[in-house]
Structures are given as C-alpha cells and as structure tokens.
One Martini backbone bead per residue (centre of mass of N, CA, C, O) as a GRO file, in nm:
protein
  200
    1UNK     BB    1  12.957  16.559  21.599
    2UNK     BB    2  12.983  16.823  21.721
    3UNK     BB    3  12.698  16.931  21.616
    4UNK     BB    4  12.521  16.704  21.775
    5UNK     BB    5  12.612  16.821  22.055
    6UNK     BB    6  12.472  17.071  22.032
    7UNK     BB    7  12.193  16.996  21.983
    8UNK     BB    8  12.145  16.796  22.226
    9UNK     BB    9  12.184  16.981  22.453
   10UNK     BB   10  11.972  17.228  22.370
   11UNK     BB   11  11.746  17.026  22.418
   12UNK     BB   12  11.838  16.941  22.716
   13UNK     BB   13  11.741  17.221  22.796
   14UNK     BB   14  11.475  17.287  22.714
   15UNK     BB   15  11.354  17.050  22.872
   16UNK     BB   16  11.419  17.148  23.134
   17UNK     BB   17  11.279  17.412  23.135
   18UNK     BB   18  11.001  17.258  23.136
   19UNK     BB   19  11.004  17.134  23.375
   20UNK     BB   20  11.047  17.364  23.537
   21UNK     BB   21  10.753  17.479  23.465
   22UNK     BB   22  10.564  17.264  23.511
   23UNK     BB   23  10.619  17.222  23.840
   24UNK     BB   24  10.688  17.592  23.846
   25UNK     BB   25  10.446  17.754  23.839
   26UNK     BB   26  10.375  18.087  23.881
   27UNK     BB   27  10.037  18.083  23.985
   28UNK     BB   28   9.925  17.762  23.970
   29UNK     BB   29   9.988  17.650  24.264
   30UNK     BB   30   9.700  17.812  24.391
   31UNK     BB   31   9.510  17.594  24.205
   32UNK     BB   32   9.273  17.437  24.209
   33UNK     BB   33   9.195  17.125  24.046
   34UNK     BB   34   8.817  17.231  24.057
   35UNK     BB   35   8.878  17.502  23.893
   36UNK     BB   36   8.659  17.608  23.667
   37UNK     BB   37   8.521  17.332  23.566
   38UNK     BB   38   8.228  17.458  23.574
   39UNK     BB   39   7.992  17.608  23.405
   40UNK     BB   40   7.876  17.778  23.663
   41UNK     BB   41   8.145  17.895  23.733
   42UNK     BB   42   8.161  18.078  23.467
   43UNK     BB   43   7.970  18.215  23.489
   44UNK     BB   44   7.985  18.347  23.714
   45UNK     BB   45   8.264  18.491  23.632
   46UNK     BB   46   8.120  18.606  23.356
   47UNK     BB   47   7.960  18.829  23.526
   48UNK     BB   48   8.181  18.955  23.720
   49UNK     BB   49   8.461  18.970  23.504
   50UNK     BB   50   8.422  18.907  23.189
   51UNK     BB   51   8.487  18.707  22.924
   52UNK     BB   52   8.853  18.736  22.947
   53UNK     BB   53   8.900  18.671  23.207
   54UNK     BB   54   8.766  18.396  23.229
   55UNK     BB   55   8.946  18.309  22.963
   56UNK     BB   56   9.185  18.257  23.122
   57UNK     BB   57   9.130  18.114  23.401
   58UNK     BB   58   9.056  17.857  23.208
   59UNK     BB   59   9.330  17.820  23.095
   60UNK     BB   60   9.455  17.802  23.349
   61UNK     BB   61   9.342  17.573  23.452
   62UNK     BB   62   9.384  17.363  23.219
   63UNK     BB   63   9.699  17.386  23.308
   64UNK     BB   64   9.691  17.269  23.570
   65UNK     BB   65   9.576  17.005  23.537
   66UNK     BB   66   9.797  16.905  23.303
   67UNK     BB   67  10.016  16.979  23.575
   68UNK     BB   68   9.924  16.763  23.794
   69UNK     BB   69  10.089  16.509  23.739
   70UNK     BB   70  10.353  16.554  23.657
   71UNK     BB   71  10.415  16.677  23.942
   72UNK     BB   72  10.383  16.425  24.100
   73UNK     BB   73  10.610  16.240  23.944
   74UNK     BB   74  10.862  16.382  23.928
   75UNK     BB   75  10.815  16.601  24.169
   76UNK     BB   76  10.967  16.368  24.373
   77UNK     BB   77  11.274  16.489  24.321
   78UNK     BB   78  11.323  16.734  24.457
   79UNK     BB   79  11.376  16.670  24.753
   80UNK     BB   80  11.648  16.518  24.693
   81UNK     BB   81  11.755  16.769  24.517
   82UNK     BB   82  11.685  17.051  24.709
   83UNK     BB   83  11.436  17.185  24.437
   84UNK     BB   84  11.234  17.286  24.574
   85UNK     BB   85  10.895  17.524  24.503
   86UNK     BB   86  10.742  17.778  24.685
   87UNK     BB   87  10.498  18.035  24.639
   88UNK     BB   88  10.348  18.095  24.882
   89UNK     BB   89  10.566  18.342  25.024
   90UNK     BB   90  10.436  18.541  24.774
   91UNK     BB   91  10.150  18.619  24.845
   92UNK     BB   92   9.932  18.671  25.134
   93UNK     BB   93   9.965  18.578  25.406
   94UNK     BB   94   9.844  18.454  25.661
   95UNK     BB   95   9.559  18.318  25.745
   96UNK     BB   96   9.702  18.294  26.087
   97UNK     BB   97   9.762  18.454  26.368
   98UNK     BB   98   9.988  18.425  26.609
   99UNK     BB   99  10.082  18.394  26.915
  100UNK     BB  100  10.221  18.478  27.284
  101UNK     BB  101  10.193  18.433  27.627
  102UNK     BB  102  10.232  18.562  27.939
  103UNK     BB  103  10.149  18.465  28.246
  104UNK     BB  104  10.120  18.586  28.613
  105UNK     BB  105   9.873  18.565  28.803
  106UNK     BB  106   9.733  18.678  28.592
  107UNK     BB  107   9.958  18.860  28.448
  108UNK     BB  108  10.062  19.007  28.167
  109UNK     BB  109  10.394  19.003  28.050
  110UNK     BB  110  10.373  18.861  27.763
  111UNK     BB  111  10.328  18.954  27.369
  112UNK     BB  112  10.406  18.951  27.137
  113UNK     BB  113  10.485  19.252  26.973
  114UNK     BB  114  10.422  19.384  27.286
  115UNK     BB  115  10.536  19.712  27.462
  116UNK     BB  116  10.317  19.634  27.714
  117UNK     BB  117  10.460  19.305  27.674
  118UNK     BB  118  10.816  19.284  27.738
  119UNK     BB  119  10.865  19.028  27.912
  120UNK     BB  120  11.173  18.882  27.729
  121UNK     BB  121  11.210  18.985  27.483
  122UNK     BB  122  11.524  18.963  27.384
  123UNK     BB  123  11.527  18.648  27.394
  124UNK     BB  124  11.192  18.614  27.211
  125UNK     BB  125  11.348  18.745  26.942
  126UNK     BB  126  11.579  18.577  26.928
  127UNK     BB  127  11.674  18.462  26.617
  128UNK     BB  128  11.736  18.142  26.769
  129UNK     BB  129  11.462  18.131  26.937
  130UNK     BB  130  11.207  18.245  26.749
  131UNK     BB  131  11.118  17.947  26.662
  132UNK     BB  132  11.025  17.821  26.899
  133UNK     BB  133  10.804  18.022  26.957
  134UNK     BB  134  10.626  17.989  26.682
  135UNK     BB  135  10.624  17.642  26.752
  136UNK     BB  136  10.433  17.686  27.020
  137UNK     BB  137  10.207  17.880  26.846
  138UNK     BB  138  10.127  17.677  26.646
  139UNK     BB  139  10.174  17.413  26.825
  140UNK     BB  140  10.074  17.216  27.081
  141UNK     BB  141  10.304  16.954  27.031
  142UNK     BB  142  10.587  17.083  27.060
  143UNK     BB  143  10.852  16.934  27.120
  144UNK     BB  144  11.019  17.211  27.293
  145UNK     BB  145  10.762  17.316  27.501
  146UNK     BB  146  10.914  17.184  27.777
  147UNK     BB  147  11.176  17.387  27.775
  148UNK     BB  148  11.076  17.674  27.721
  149UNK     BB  149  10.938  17.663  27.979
  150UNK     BB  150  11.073  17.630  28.195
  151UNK     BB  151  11.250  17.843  28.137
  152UNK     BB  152  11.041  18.074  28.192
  153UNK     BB  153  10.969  17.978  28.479
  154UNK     BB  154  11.254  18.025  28.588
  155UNK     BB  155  11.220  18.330  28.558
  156UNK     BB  156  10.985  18.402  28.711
  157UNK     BB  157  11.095  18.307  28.984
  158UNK     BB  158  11.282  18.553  28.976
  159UNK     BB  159  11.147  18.829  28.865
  160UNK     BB  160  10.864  18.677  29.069
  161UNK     BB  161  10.837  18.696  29.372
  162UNK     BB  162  10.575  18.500  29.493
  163UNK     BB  163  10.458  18.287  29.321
  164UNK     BB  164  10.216  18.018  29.167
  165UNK     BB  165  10.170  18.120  28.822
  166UNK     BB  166  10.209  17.990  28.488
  167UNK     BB  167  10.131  18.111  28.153
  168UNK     BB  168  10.125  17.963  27.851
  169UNK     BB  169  10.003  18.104  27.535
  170UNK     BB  170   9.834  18.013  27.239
  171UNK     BB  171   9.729  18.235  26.974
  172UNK     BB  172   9.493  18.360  26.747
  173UNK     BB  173   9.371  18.468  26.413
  174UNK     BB  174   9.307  18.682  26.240
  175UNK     BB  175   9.365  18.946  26.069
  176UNK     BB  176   9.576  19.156  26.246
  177UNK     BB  177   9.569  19.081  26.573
  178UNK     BB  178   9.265  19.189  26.760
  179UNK     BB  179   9.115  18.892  26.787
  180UNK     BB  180   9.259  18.660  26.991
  181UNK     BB  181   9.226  18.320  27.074
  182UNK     BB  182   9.295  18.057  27.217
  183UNK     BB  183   9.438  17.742  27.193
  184UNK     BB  184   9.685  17.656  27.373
  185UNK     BB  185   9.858  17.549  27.703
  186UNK     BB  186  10.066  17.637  27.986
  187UNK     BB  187  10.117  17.496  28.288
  188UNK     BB  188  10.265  17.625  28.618
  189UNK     BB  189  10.287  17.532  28.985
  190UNK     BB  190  10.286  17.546  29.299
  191UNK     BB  191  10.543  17.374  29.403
  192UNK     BB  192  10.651  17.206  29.129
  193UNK     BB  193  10.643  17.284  28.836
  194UNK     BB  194  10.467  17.187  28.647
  195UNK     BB  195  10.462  17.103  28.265
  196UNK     BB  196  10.095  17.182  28.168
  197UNK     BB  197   9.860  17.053  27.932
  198UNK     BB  198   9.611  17.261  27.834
  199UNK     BB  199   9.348  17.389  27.794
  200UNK     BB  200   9.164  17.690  27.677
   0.00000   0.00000   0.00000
C-alpha cells in the first residue's frame, strides 16, 4: 500500500509538471497560431534562414498549436488561483512608449524624465503615484485622470500665479521616444479650471 502511494504521487506530480510546461511554456505563448502553417511562409523562411532554423521554428509552431486548446480550457482555472504567468515581461519592452507632459500657459513645466522639464518631478515619479500618472499616459479615459488633474491645476496655479491654462498631455511614439505625438490631453482653463477631455 505504501509502495503504490509513492508510485500514485510520483505520477500526481509527472503529471502536475506536465500541465505547468503546457500552460506556460517560455517563448511559445510569443508565437501567433497561424505562424509558420503555410507552405509559402515555410519556404520564405528557409531561403532566409537555412533549412534547420527553419524546422526547429515549425517543429516549435506546430507544438503551440497543439498547446493552444489545452491552455484554453485549463488555463482558464490560473486566474482564480492566481498562479497564472506571462512571459511577456521579459521579452523586448514596450512597442510605444508613453509619456505624460504638463505645459502652463503654453509652455512645458514637465515631461517625464525630462530633467529640463522636471517641475512636480519628485511627485509625478514617486513610487505611489507613478502608477496613476502611467495610467494616465497610457489611457485616455483612465479612472483617475480628473483627481491627478486638479492635483496638477493646483499646484500650477500655486506655483505660477495670473496662469490662464494648464494642459496635460499624453504622448506617444516608437522607442526610444525621440519621435513623440500627442495622444490624448486635458485642459483646464480661468476662471473656472474646469478639467475638461480634449482632442490632441
């Protein structure tokens, strides 16, 4: 009876392994489901890479295809004992980079990590509240955004008196984050400072 409660548990962990390796296996849950299926895409890829490249990366697709139902229907149990994982994190950083900028009067007070546009830096950078103004940078419509305003509106209107307009703007662009266009923004105007969503 002991014998096979060792042999049961063995198995109970094989198993256990097995399903993790499925679920979350690193540098497959990059790959698109309908990568490498067709001929042509084969083809083009061993012209440009060499015929062992090539059958490793479809050896890797089509064992992600065959991991993508099971991760489906498993993995959908991850989130409740929150034990799901994404390799997303260490791949190769963000497809657009984000900033937030803050102009009084037309003229830039601050820009994210920008140290000749560094006022409220100590603030807009602390540990606590670099989420809400990330959340801001990156969403238009995030939660928070009329709260870090008026925050924002008051200190400008402290800190630079007969100010007329505060704009909050959220930029965007390719990395390295040289190239940046507005994204989303909000104003807020005399007399009554009213924080008011605006096109870019």
């Amino acid at each position: 009876m002991i014998r096979m409660t060792g042999v049961f548990r063995a198995i109970c962990i094989l198993a256990a392994h097995v399903v993790l390796l499925l679920l979350g296996t690193p540098g497959l849950d990059f790959l698109p489901p309908r990568y490498l299926e067709s001929e042509r895409a084969q083809q083009a890829m061993e012209s440009k890479y060499g015929v062992v490249r090539t059958q490793l990366a479809v050896a890797a697709a089509d064992l992600n295809r065959l991991r993508l139902p099971f991760e489906k229907t498993v993995g959908r149990i991850q989130p409740i004992f929150r034990i799901a994982q994404s390799w997303h994190l260490y791949r190769d950083g963000p497809h657009q980079i984000h900033k937030l900028e803050i102009r009084v009067d037309g003229v830039i007070v601050y820009r994210t990590l920008d140290p000749q546009r560094a006022w409220l830096e100590p603030i807009l950078r602390n540990r606590r509240i670099r989420p809400v103004v990330e959340s801001i940078a990156g969403k238009p419509k995030a939660v928070n955004r009329k709260g870090l305003g008026r925050f924002i509106v008051a200190q400008a209107r402290d800190d630079f008196p007969k100010i007329r307009q505060v704009e909050i703007i959220s930029l965007y662009g390719p990395p390295p984050g040289e190239r940046l266009r507005p994204h989303h923004r909000m104003v807020a105007q005399a007399p009554d400072w009213t924080i008011e969503d605006r096109k870019p």
